[in-house]
GUMIKE-11477 format. One line per 10 residues: number of its first residue (from 0); for each residue x, y, z of C-alpha. Coordinates in nm, 3 decimals. Layout:
BEGIN
NUM	X,Y,Z ~ ...
***
This chain:
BEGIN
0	-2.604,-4.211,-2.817 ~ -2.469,-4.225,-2.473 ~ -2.089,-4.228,-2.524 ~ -1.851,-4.472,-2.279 ~ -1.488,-4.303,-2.234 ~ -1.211,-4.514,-2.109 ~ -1.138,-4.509,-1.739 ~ -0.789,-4.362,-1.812 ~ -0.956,-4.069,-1.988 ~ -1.061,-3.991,-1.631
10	-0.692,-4.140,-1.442 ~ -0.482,-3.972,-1.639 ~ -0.573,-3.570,-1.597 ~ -0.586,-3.632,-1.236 ~ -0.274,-3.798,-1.247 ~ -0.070,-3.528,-1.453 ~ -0.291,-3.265,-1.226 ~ -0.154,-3.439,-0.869 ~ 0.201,-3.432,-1.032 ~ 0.151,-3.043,-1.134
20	0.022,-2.999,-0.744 ~ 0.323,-3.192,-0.611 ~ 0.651,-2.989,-0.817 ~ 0.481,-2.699,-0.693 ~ 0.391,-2.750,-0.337 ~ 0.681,-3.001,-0.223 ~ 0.953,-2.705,-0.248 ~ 0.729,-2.500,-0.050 ~ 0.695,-2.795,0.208 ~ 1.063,-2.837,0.223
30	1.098,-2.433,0.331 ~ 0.862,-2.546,0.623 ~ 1.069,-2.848,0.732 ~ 1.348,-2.616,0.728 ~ 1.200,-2.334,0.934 ~ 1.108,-2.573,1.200 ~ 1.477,-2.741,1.249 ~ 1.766,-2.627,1.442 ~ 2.051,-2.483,1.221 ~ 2.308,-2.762,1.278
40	2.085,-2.981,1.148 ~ 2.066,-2.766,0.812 ~ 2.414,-2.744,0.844 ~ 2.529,-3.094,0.840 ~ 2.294,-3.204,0.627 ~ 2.060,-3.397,0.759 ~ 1.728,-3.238,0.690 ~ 1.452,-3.463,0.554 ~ 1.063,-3.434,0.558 ~ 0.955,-3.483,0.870
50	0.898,-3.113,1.025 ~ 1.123,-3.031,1.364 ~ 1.015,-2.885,1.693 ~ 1.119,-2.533,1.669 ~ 0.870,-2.340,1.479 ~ 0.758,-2.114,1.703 ~ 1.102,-2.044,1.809 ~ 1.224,-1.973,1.484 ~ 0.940,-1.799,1.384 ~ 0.917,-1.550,1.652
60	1.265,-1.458,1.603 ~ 1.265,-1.329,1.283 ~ 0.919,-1.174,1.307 ~ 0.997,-0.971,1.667 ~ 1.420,-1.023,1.684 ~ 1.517,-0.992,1.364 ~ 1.733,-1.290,1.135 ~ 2.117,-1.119,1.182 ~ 2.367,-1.154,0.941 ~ 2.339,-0.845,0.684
70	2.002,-0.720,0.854 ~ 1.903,-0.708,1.178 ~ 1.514,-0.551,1.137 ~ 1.250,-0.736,1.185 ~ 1.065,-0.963,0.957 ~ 0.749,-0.807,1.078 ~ 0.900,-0.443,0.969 ~ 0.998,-0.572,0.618 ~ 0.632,-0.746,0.584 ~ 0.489,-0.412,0.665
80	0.714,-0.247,0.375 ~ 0.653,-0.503,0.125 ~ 0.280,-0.460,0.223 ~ 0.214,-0.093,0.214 ~ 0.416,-0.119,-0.148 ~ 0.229,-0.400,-0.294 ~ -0.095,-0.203,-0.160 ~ -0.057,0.103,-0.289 ~ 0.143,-0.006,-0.680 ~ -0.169,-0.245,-0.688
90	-0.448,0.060,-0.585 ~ -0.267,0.297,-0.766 ~ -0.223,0.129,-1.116 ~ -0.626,0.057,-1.052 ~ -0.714,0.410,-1.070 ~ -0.489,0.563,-1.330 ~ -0.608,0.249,-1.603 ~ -0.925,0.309,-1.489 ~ -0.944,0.663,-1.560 ~ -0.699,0.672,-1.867
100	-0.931,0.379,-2.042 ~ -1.258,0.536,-1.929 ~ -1.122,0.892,-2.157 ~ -0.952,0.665,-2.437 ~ -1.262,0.504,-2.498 ~ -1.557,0.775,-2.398 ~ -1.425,1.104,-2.491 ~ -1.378,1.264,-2.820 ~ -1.043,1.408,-2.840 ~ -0.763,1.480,-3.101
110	-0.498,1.167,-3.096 ~ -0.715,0.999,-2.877 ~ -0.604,0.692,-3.054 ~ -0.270,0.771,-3.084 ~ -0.245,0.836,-2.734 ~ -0.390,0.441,-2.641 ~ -0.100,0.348,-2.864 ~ 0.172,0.533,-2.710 ~ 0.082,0.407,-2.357 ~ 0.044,0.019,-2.499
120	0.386,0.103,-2.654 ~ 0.545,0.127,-2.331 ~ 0.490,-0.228,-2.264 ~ 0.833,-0.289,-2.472 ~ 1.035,-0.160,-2.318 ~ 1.261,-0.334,-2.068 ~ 1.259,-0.252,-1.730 ~ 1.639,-0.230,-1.759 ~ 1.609,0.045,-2.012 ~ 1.371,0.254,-1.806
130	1.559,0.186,-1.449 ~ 1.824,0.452,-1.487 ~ 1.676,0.790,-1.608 ~ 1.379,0.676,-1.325 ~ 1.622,0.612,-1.050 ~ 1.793,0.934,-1.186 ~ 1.448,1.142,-1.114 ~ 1.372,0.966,-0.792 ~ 1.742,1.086,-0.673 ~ 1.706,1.398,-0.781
140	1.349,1.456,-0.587 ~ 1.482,1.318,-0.274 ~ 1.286,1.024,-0.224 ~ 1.561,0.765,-0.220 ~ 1.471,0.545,0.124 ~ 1.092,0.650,0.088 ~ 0.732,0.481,0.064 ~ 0.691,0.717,-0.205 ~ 1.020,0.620,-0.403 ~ 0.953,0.257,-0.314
150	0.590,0.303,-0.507 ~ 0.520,0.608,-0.756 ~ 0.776,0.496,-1.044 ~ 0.577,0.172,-1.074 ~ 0.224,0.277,-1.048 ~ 0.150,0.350,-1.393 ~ 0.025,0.033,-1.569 ~ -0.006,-0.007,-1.958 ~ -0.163,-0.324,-1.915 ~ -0.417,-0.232,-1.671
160	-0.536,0.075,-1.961 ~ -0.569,-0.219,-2.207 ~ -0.762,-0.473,-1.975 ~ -1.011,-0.204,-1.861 ~ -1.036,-0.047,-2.225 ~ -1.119,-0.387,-2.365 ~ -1.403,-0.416,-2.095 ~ -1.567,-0.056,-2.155 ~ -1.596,-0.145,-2.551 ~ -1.819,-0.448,-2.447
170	-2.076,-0.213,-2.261 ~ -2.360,-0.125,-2.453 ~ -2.419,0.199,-2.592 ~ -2.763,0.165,-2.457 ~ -2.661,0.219,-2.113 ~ -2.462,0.588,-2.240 ~ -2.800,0.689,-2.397 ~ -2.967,0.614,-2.075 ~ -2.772,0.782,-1.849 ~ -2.751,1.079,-2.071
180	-3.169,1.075,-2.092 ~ -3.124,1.045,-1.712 ~ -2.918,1.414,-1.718 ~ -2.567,1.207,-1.588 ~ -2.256,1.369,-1.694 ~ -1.981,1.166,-1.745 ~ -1.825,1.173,-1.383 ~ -2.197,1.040,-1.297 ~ -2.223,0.778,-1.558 ~ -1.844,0.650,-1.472
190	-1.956,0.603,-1.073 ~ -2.308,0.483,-1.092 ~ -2.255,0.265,-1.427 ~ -1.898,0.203,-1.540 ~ -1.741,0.119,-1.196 ~ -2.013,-0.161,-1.078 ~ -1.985,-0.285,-1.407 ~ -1.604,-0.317,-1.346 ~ -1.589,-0.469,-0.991 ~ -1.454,-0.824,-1.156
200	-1.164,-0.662,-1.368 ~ -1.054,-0.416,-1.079 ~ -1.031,-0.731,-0.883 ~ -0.893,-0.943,-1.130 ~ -0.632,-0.656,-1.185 ~ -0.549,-0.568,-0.799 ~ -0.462,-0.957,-0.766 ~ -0.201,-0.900,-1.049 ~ -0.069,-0.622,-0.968 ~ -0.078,-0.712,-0.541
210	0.138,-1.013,-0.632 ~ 0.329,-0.775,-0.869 ~ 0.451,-0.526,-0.615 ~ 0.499,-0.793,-0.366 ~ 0.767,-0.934,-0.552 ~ 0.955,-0.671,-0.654 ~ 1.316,-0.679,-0.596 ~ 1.561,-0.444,-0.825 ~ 1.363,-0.153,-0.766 ~ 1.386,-0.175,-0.367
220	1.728,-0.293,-0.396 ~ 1.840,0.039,-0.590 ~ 1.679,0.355,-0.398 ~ 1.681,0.178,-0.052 ~ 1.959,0.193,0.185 ~ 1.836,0.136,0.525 ~ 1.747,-0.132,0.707 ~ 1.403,0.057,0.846 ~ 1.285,0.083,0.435 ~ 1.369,-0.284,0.286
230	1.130,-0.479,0.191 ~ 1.078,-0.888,0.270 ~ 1.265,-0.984,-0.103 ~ 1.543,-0.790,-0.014 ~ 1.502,-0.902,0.328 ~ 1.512,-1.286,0.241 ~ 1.822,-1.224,0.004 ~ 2.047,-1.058,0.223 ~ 2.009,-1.342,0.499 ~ 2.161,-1.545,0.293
240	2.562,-1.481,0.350 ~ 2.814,-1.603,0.101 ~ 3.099,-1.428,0.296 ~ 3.302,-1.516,0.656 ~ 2.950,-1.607,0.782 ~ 2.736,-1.904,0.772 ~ 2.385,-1.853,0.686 ~ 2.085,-1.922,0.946 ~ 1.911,-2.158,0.683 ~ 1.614,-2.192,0.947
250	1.546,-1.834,0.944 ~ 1.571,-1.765,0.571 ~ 1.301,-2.085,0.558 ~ 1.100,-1.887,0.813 ~ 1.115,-1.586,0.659 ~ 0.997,-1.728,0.298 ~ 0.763,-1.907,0.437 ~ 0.628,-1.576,0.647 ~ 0.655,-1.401,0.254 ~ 0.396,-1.637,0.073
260	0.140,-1.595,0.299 ~ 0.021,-1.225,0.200 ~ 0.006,-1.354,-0.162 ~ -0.095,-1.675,-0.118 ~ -0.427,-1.479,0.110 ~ -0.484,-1.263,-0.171 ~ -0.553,-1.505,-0.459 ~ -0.745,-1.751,-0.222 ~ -1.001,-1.466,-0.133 ~ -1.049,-1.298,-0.450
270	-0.975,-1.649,-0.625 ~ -1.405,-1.600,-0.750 ~ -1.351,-1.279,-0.874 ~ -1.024,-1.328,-0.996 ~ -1.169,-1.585,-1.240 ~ -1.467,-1.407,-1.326 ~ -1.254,-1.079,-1.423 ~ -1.008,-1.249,-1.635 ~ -1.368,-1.463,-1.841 ~ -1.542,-1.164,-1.844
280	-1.242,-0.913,-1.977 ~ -1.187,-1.178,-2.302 ~ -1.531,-1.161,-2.395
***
């Protein structure tokens, strides 16, 4: 029996879908209308939708010239900050879950249990409860206005153990008999089996965790000082003066228009096996 929906079974998701599409991009659209204006347009109001004629100009200025105001490096500089941070939080948090799932789940240790338990633990507690004793450590190491300080505190990653320890306990125990037949130890059997098995989740994870340290802002904010070290968040928010200044709208625009794009690249090339990690990982 052939069944005959409605047309408005078919209208109406496509509908709600285009309104979905349109909350989300139109703000985004508005930040590019505003980067390609002149700032006494902003000023007095009289922005609308249709996009200006200075683009480049703006653009170029905060990317070579720096935006002014409370910092005067470059937008290119603070992309390169929030880049190398997002990079190496994302790449780092890969390989300690990796490695702390792959012993949770494959070796035979006392607490080995207790120890999964203690690192999921850590997912409850606030950030704000962990941000003093860790700023407190970096301080006292010296690494205050470093890439290090900037990255190590937030590299290890409860959530990444559980994703990848969910995924080893869906391997077969075939393939561990088969490598052992084969004579592979277990630093063989976790390169040649474990990590091609794994290539969706790691990517499905670096996505996460990319966009993660791209947006971070209270960590940067506290152990960074100089101008040379801040990252494009903290960049964005300090253009925007509240005090005996009026604020370049058409840069800030620029500038958060320049800070989507790393992201935005990210999920749009791994979008495949983004997906695929996140359907295989639940199985």
């Amino acid at each position: 029996m052939v069944e005959h929906r409605h047309w408005s079974m078919h209208v109406l998701p496509h509908l709600i879908l285009g309104l979905g599409v349109l909350l989300v991009v139109f703000p985004v659209y508005l930040a590019f209308v505003g980067a390609t204006l002149d700032p006494a347009t902003i000023a007095n109001g009289q922005m609308g939708v249709v996009p200006g004629n200075r683009f480049i100009e703006n653009m170029s200025r905060v990317l070579l010239a720096g935006a002014g105001g409370s910092t005067r490096e470059p937008v290119l500089h603070m992309l390169w900050n929030s880049f190398v941070m997002a990079m190496v939080i994302a790449i780092g948090k890969i390989v300690i879950s990796i490695l702390s799932a792959y012993a949770v789940v494959y070796f035979r240790f006392p607490l080995r249990k207790t120890a999964f338990w203690v690192i999921f633990m850590t997912l409850m507690l606030p950030v704000e409860v962990r941000i003093y004793p860790t700023y407190k450590i970096v301080a006292d190491l010296g690494m205050l206005d470093t890439v290090a300080g900037l990255c190590i505190p937030l590299i290890a990653s409860a959530t990444g153990t559980l994703l990848f320890r969910q995924f080893f306990m869906t391997i077969p125990d075939e393939l561990i008999e088969a490598s052992q037949m084969d004579g592979a130890g277990p630093v063989r059997f976790f390169i040649d089996t474990v990590l091609p098995l794994s290539l969706t989740s790691i990517a499905a994870l670096f996505v996460i965790q990319f966009i993660y340290g791209w947006n971070q802002y209270l960590w940067p904010l506290l152990i960074t000082s100089k101008d040379s070290m801040q990252t494009i968040v903290i960049g964005i928010k300090k253009m925007i003066v509240t005090q005996d200044a009026l604020t370049e709208w058409q840069l800030a625009m620029a500038t958060a228009v320049l800070a989507m794009l790393p992201p935005v690249l990210v999920v749009v090339v791994m979008q495949k096996l983004f997906v695929r990690g996140l359907v295989e990982t639940e199985k």
